[in-house]
C-alpha positions, -999 to +999 in steps of 0.1 A: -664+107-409-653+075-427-617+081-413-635+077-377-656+042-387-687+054-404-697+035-428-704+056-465-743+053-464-744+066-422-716+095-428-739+108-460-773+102-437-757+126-412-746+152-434-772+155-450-801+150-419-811+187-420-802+188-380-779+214-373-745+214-357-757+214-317-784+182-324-758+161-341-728+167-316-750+148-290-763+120-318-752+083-322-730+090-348-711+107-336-704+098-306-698+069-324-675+086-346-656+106-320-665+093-288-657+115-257-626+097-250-608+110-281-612+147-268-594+140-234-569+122-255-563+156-275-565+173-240-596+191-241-622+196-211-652+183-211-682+207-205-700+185-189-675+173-168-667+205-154-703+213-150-707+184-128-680+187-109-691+223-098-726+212-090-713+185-068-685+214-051-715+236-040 
């Protein structure tokens, strides 16, 4: 995570915060880290996105 912008002491926090993989996608860090906008970039779809976009379609 320090190759994304998190400082040493908040990358070690976060790996060692006992959370599991699902809880610390949606945390601070990181989003932080890797914030949605690097996914598009790498041309991935966004869940969520897609979700809402059906929800509105119906």
């Amino acid at each position: 995570m320090l190759a994304f912008g998190l400082d040493a002491q908040r990358a070690w926090k976060s790996s060692v915060n006992g959370r599991g993989p699902w809880w610390n996608a949606g945390a601070k860090h990181m989003i932080a880290a890797l914030p949605p906008k690097f996914f598009t970039q790498l041309g991935l779809v966004s869940l969520v996105a897609t979700h809402q976009h059906i929800q509105r379609s119906t």
